[in-house]
One Martini backbone bead per residue (centre of mass of N, CA, C, O) as a GRO file, in nm:
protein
  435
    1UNK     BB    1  -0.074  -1.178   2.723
    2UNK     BB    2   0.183  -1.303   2.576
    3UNK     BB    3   0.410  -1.569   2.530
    4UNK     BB    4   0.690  -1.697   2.559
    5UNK     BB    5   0.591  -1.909   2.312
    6UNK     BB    6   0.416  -1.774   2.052
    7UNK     BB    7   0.523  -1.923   1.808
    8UNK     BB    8   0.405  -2.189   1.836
    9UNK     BB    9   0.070  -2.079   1.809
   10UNK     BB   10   0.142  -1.970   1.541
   11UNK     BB   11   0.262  -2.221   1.401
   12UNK     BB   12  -0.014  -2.373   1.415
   13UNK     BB   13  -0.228  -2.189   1.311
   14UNK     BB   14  -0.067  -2.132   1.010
   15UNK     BB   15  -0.103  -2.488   0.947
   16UNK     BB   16  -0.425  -2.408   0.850
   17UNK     BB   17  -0.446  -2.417   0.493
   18UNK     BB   18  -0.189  -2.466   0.363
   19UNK     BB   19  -0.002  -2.369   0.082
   20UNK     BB   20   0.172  -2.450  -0.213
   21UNK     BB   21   0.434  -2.349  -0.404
   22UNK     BB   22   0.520  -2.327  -0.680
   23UNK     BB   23   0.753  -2.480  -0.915
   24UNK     BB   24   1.015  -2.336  -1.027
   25UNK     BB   25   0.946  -2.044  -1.187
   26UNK     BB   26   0.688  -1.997  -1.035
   27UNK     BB   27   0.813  -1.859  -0.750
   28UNK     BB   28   0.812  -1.539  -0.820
   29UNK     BB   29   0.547  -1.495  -0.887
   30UNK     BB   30   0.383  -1.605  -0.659
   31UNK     BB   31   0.541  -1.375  -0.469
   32UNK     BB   32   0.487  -1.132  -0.607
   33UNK     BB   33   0.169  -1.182  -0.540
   34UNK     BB   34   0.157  -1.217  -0.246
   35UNK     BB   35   0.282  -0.938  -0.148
   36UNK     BB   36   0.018  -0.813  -0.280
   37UNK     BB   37  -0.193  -0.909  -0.141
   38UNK     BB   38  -0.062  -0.852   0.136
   39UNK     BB   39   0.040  -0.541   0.112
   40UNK     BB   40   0.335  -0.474   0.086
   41UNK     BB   41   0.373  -0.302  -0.168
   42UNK     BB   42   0.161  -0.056   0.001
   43UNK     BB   43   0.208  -0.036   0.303
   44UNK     BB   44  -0.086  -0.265   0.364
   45UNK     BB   45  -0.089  -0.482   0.580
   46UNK     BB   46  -0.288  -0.768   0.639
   47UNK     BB   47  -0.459  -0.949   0.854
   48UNK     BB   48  -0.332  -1.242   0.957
   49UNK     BB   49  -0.520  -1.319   1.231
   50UNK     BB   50  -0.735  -1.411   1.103
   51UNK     BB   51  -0.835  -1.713   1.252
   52UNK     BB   52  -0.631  -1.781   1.481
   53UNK     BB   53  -0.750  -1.737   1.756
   54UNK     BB   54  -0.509  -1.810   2.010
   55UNK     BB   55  -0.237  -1.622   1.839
   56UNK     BB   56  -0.443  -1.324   1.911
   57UNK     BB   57  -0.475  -1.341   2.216
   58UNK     BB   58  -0.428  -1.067   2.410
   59UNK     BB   59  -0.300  -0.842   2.224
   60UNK     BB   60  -0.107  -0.542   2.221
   61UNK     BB   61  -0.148  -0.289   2.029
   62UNK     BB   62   0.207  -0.289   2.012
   63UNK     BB   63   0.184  -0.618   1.945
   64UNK     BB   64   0.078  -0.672   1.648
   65UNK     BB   65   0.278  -0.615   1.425
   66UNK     BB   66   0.470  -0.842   1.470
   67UNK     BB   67   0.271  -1.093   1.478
   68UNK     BB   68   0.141  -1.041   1.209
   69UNK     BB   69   0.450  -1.040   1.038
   70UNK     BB   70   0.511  -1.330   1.139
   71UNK     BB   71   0.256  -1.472   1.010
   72UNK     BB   72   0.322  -1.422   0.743
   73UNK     BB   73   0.642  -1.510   0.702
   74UNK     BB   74   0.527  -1.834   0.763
   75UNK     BB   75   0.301  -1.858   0.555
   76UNK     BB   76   0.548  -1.811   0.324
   77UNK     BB   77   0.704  -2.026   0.410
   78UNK     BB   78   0.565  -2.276   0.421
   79UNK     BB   79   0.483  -2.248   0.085
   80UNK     BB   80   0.789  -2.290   0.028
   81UNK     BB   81   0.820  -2.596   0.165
   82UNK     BB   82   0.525  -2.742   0.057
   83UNK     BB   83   0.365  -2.699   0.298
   84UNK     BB   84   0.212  -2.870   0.487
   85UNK     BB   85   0.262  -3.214   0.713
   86UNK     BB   86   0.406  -3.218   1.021
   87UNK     BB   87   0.475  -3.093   1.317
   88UNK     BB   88   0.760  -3.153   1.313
   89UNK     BB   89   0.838  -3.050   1.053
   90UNK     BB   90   0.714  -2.735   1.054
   91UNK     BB   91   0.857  -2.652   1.351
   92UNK     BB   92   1.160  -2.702   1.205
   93UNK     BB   93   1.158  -2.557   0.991
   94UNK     BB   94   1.057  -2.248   1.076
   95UNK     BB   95   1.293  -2.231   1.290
   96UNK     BB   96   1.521  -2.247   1.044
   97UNK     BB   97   1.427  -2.029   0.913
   98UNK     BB   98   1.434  -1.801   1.164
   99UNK     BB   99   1.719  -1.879   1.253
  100UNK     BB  100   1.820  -1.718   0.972
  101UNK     BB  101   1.684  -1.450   0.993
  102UNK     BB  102   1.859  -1.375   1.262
  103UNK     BB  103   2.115  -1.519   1.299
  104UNK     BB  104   2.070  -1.786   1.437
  105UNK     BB  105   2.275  -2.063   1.391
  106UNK     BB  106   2.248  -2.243   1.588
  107UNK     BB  107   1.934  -2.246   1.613
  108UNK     BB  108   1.955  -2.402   1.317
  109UNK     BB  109   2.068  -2.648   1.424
  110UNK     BB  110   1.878  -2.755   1.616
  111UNK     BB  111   1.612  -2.772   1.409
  112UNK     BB  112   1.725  -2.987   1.270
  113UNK     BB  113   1.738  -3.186   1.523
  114UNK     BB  114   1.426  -3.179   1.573
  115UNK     BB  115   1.341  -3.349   1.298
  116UNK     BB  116   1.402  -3.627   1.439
  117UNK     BB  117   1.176  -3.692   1.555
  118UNK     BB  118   0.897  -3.929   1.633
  119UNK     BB  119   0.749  -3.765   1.874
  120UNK     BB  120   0.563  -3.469   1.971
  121UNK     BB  121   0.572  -3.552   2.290
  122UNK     BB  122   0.842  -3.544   2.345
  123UNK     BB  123   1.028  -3.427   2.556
  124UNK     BB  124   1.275  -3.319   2.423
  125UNK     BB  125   1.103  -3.162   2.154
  126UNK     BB  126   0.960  -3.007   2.357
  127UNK     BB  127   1.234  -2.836   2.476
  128UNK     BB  128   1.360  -2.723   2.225
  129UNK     BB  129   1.092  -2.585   2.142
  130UNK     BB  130   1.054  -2.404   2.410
  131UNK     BB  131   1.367  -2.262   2.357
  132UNK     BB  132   1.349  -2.159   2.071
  133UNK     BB  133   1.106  -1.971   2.109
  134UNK     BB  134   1.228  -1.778   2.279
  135UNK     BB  135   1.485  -1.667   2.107
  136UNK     BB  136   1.329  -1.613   1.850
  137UNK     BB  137   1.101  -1.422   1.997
  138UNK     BB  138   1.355  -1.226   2.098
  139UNK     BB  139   1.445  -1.108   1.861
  140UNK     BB  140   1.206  -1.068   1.665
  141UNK     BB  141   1.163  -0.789   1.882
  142UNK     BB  142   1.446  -0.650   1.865
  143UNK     BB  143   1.422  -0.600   1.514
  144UNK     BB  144   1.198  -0.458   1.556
  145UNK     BB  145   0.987  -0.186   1.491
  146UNK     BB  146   0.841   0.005   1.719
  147UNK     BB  147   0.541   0.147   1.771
  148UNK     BB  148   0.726   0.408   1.926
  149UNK     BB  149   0.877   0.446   1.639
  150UNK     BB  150   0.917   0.741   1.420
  151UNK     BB  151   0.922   0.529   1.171
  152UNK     BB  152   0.643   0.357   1.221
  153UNK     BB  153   0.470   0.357   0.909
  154UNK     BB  154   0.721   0.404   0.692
  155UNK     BB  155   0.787   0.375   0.441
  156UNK     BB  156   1.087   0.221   0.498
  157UNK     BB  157   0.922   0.027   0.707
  158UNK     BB  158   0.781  -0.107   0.435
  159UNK     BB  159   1.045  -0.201   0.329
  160UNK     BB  160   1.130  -0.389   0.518
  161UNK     BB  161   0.905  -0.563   0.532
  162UNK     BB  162   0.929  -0.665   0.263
  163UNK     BB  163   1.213  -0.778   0.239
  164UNK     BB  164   1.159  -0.985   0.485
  165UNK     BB  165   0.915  -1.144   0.363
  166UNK     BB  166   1.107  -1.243   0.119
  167UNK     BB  167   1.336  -1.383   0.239
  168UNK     BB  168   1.175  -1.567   0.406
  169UNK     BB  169   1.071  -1.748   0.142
  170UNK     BB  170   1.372  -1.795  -0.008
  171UNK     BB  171   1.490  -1.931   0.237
  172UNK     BB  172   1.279  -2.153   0.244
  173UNK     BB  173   1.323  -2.274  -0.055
  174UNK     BB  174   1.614  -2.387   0.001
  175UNK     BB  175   1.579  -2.553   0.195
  176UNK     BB  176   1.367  -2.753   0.071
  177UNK     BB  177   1.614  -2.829  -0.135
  178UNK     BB  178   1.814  -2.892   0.130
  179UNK     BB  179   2.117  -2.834   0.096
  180UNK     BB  180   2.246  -2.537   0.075
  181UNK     BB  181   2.456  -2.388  -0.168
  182UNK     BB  182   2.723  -2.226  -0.116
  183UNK     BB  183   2.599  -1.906  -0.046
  184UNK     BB  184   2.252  -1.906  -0.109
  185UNK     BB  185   2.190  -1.727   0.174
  186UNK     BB  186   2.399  -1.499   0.109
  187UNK     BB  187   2.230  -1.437  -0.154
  188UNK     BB  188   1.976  -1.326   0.033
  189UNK     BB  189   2.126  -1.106   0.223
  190UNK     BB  190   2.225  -0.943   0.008
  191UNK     BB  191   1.963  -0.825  -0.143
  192UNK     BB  192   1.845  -0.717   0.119
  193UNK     BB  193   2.071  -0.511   0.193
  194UNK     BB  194   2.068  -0.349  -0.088
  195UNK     BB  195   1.828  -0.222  -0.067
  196UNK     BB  196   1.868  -0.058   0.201
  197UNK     BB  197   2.096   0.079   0.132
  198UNK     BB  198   1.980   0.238  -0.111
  199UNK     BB  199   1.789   0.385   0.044
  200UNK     BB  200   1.964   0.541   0.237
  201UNK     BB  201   2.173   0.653  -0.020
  202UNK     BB  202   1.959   0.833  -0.133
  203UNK     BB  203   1.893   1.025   0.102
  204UNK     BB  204   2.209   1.110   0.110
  205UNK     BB  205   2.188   1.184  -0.213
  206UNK     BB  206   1.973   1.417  -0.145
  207UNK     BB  207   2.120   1.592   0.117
  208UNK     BB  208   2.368   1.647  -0.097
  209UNK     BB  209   2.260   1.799  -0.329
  210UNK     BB  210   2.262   2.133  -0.202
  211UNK     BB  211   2.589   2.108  -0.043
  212UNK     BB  212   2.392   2.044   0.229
  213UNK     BB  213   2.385   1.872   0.563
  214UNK     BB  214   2.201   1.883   0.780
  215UNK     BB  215   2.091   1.834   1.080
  216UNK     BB  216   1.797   1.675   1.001
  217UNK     BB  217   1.900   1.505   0.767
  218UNK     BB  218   2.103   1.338   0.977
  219UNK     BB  219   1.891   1.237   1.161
  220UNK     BB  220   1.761   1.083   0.980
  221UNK     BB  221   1.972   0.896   0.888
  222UNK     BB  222   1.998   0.758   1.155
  223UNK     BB  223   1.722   0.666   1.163
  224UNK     BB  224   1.738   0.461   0.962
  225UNK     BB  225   1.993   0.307   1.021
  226UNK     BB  226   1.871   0.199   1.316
  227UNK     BB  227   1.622   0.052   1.181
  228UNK     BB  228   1.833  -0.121   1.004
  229UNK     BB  229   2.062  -0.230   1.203
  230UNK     BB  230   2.319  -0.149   1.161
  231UNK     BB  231   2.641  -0.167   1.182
  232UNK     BB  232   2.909  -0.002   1.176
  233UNK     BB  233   3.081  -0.070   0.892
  234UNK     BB  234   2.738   0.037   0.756
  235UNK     BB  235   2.782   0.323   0.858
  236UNK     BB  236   3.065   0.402   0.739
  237UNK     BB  237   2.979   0.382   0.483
  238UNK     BB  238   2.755   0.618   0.457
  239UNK     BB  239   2.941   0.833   0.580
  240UNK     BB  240   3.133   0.842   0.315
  241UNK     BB  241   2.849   0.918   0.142
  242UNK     BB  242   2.873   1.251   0.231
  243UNK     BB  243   3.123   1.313   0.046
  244UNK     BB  244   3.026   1.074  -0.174
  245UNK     BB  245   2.760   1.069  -0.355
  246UNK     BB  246   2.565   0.919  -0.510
  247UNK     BB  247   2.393   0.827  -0.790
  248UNK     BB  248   2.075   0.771  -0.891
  249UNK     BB  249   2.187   0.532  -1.123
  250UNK     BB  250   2.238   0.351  -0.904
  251UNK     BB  251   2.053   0.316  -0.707
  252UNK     BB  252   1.851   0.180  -0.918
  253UNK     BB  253   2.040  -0.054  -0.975
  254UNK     BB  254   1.961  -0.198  -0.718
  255UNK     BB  255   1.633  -0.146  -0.779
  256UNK     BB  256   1.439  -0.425  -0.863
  257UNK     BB  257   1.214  -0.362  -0.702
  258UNK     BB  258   0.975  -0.181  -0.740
  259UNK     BB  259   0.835  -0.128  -0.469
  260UNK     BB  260   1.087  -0.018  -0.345
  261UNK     BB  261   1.111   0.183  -0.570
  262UNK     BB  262   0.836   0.377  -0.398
  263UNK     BB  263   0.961   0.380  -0.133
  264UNK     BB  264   1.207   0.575  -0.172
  265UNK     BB  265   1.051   0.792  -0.291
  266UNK     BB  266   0.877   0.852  -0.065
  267UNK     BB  267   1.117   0.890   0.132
  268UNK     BB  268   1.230   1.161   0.012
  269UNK     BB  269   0.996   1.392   0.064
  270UNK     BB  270   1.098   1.370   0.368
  271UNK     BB  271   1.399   1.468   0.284
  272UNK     BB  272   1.324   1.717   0.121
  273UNK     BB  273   1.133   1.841   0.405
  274UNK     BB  274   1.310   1.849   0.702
  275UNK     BB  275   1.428   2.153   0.671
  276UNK     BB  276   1.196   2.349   0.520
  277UNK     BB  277   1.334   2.267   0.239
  278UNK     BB  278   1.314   2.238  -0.142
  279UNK     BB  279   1.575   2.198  -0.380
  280UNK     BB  280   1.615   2.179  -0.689
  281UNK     BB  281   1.823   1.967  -0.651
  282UNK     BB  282   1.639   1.762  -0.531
  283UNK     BB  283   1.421   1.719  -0.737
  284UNK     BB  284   1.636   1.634  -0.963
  285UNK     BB  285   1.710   1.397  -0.835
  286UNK     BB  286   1.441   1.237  -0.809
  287UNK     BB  287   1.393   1.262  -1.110
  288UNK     BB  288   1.624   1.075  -1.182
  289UNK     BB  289   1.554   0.825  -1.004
  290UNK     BB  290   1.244   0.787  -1.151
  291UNK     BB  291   1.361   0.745  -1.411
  292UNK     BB  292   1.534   0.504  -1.383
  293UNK     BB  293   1.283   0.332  -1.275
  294UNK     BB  294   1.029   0.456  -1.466
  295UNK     BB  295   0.931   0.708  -1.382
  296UNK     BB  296   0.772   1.013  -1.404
  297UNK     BB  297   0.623   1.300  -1.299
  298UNK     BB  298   0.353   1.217  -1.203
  299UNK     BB  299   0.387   1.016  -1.017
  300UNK     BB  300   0.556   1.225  -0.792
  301UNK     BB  301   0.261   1.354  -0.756
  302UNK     BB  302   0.143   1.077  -0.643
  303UNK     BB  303   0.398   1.061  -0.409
  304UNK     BB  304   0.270   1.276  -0.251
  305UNK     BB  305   0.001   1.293  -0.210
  306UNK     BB  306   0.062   1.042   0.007
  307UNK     BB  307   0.243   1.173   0.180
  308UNK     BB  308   0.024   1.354   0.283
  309UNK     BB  309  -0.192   1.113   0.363
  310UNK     BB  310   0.001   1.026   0.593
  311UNK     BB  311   0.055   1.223   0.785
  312UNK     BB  312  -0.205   1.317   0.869
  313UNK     BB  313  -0.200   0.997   0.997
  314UNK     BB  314   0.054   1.120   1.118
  315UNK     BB  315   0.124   1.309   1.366
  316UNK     BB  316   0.362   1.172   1.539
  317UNK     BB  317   0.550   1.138   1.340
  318UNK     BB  318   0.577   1.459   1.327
  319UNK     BB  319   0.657   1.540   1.603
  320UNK     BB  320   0.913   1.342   1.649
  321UNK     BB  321   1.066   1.460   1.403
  322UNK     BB  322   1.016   1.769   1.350
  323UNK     BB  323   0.789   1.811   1.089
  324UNK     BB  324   0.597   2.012   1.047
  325UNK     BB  325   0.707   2.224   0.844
  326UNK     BB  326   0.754   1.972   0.608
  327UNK     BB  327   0.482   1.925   0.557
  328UNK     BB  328   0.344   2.204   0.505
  329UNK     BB  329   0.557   2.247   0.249
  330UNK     BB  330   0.443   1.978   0.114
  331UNK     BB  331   0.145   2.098   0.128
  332UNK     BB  332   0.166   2.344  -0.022
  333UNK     BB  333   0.328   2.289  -0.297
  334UNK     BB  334   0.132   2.042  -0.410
  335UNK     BB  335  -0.120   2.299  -0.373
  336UNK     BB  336  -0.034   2.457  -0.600
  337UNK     BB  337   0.019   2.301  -0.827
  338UNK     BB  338  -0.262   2.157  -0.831
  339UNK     BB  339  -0.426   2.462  -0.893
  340UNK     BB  340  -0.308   2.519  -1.147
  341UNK     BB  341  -0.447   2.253  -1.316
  342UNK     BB  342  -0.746   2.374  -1.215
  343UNK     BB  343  -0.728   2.670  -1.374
  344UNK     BB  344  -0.634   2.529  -1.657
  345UNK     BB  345  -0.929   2.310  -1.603
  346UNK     BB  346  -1.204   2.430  -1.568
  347UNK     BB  347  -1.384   2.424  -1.818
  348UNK     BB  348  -1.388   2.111  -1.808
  349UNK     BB  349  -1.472   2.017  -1.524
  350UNK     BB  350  -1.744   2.143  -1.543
  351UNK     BB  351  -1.834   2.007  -1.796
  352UNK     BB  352  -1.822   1.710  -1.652
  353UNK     BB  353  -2.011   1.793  -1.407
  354UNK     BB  354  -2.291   1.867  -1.619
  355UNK     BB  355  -2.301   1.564  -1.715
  356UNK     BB  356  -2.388   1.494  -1.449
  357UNK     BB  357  -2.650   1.442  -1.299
  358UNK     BB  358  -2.620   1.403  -0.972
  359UNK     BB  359  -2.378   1.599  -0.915
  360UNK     BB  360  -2.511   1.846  -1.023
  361UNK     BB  361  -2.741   1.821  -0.775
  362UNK     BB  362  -2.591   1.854  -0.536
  363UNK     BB  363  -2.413   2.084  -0.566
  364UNK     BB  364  -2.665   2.258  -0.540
  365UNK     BB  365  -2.785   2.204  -0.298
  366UNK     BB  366  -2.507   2.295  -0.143
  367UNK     BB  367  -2.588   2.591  -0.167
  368UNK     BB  368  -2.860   2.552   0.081
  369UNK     BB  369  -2.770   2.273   0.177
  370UNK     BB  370  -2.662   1.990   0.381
  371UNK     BB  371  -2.506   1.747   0.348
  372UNK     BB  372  -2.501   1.463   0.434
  373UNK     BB  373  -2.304   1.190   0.393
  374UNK     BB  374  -2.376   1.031   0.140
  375UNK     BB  375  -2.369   1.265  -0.035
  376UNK     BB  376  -2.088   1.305  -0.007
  377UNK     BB  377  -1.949   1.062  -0.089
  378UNK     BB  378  -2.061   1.068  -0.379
  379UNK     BB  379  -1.899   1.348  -0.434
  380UNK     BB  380  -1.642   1.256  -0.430
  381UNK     BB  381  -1.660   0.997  -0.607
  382UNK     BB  382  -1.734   1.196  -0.860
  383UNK     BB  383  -1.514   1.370  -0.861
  384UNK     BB  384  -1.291   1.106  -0.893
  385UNK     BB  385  -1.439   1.044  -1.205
  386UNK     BB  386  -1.389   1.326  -1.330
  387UNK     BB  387  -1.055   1.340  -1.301
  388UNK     BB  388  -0.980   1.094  -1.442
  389UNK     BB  389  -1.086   1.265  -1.742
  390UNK     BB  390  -0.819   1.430  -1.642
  391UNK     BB  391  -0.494   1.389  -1.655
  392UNK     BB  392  -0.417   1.633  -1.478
  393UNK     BB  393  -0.599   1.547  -1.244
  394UNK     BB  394  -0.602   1.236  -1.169
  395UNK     BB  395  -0.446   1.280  -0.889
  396UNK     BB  396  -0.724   1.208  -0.750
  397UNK     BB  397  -0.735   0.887  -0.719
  398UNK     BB  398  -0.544   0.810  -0.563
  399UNK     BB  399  -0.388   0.747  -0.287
  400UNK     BB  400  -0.508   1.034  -0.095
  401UNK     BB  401  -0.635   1.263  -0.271
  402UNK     BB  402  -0.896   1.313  -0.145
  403UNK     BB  403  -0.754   1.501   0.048
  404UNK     BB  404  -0.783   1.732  -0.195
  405UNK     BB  405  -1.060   1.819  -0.305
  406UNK     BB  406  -1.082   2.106  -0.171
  407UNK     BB  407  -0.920   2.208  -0.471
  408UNK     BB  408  -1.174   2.178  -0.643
  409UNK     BB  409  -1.410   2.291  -0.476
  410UNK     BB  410  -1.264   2.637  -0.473
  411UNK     BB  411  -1.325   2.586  -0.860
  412UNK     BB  412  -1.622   2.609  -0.832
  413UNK     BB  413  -1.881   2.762  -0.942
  414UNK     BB  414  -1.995   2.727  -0.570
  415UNK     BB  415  -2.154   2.692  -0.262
  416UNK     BB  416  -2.054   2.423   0.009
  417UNK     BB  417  -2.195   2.548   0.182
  418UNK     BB  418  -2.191   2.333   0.511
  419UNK     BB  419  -2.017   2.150   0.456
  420UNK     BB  420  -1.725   1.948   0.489
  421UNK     BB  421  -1.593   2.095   0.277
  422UNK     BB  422  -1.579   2.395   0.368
  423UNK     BB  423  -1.416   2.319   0.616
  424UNK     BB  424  -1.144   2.291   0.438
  425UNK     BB  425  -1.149   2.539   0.392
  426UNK     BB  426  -1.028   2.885   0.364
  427UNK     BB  427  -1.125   3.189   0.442
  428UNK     BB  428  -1.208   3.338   0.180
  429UNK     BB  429  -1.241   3.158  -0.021
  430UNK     BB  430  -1.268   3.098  -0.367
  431UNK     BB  431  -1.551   3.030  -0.576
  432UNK     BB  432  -1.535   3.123  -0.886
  433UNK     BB  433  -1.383   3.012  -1.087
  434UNK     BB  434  -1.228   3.023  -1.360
  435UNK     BB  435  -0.976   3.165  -1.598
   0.00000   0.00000   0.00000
């Protein structure tokens, strides 16, 4: 079990080839590689534990997230800090970026006067810093989604952790170029706030497109609000556009990181199907707001299927929120709409399939023998490099497509069976392919 001062261990750990942020204008080009580099951008957040040695020793995996999210986020603000300098500089520093990042005013006065010490092992320094660890270590807590709450891994969940990993980045850049001017620091908490709220009215304004705000999706804006932490004032605002919806090009105009508004998108996906209906309106609605982001239709099936693939990958946040008949409906949906791409361009794609000499060589075998485990890989890979050359079909590339593939192989005209292909069939699919 981690220590009540884990704190103290992370920021030794991460303190260990730390690198400087570039300055001038070249700091959010910078920010936004970093971002996308650790996982942030695809809500697949990178392991920063590894090789942080006794940091990570011991950690139950309920509470690996938190570690994980917390490494990321110092080591973001010391590079925005100008990188490790020494032990004393980069501990009261680092705490006064995490004390402003939970709201902790008093313990960010505190973090800068233990700047001032003069040797590590002060015992005032040591004592200053082993109870600012436990304080900040304890918000830090309190505010994270924890691993068995229902949106835990859900779109909203790693939108969250963007927003917080930017901010809190942000946030060390302002400090380390001495005193913020006045306003600074809240013009950094407006935007990260700016974010989560557009986020939450996406979905108010998409459960009432439809003209009625049901049980299910009242309840999933609940737990939106709860996730994001929201004060009272800041639910009865939401609770406000219940009557008077935003417009998605509203929306859209809070939405400047690209990557929030494809996690907004992911988020419909699921406000759109928690009721068991999908009603044209709410379609439409999506549909305007990925255009004001600049998305097509296109992108829109590709994160649909995302959607389908994440979910797959969570049943229990399927049954935590009562998501059954909602995950159902939405991949009943998007495999009907793709299905029919497929027996459009069925002849095209059998013709680049017997281009592939290989491809085409496995699946006659698989009409007779089952394919090996490597086999199997192999037609995957070459199935999705043959979708990528039909536009219609590209969609089975993206992340998560390839658990669609048995909806491609079930209008090839050849027999699958016994591969582990034909187990995602279902029996007596037709297996005839063509137009």
């Amino acid at each position: 079990m981690r220590s009540r001062v884990w704190l103290i261990s992370l920021i030794d750990a991460v303190r260990d080839g730390a690198e400087a942020a570039p300055a001038g204008d070249g700091f959010d080009p910078w920010l936004d590689g970093q971002l996308d580099a650790r996982g942030y951008t695809v809500g697949l957040l990178s392991d920063a534990l590894v090789g942080l040695g006794d940091a990570a020793v011991d950690v139950p995996f309920s509470e690996y997230g938190l570690l994980n999210h917390t490494a990321h986020r110092l080591q973001l603000a010391l590079a925005a800090r100008g990188g490790a300098r020494d032990a004393i500089a980069d501990h009261a520093g680092l705490f006064e970026v995490l004390a402003h990042g939970v709201g902790h005013d008093k313990g960010a006065a505190r973090a800068r006067a233990l700047a001032t010490a003069t040797a590590l092992h002060d015992r005032r320094f040591v004592k200053g810093v082993n109870a600012l660890a436990v304080e900040l270590g304890q918000r830090l807590e309190q505010r994270a989604v924890p691993a068995d709450h229902p949106l835990f891994g859900h779109p909203f969940h790693q939108l969250l952790r963007l927003v917080e990993a930017r901010r809190y980045a942000r946030i060390a850049r302002a400090l380390a170029r001495g005193a913020p001017e006045p306003g600074a620091l809240a013009r950094i908490d407006g935007l990260a706030a700016t974010t989560r709220h557009q986020a939450i009215s996406a979905a108010i304004g998409l459960a009432a497109a439809d003209g009625i705000v049901d049980a299910p999706e009242h309840a999933l804006i609940v737990a939106l609000m709860k996730a994001a932490r929201l004060d009272a004032a800041e639910q009865a605002m939401h609770r406000a556009e219940l009557d008077d919806p935003p417009e998605p090009e509203e929306i859209a105009a809070g939405l400047v990181d690209p990557a929030a508004g494809r996690f907004v998108l992911h988020l419909l996906f699921l406000a759109a199907h928690v009721n068991g209906r999908y009603h044209e309106n709410e379609r439409a609605f999506i549909e305007r707001l990925a255009a004001a982001l600049g998305e097509g239709p296109e992108a829109l099936d590709a994160y649909e299927a995302v959607a389908v693939a994440a979910y797959a990958r969570r049943p229990d946040l399927v049954e935590q929120l009562s998501l059954g008949r909602a995950v159902s409906r939405l991949k009943r949906d998007l495999s009907g709409r793709l299905e029919r791409a497929i027996r459009l361009n069925s002849r095209r794609l059998w013709s680049e399939i017997r281009e592939t000499g290989e491809l085409m060589q496995l699946l006659a075998a698989a009409g007779h023998r089952p394919l090996t485990p490597e086999e199997e890989a192999t037609v995957r890979a070459q199935l999705i490099d043959v979708c990528k050359a039909i536009p219609a079909l590209a969609l089975f590339a993206v992340p998560g497509g390839s658990l669609l593939l048995p909806l491609v192989v079930r209008h090839l005209p050849i027999d699958l069976r016994p591969s582990s292909f034909a187990d995602e069939v279902r029996p007596g699919a037709d297996t005839a392919g063509g137009e």
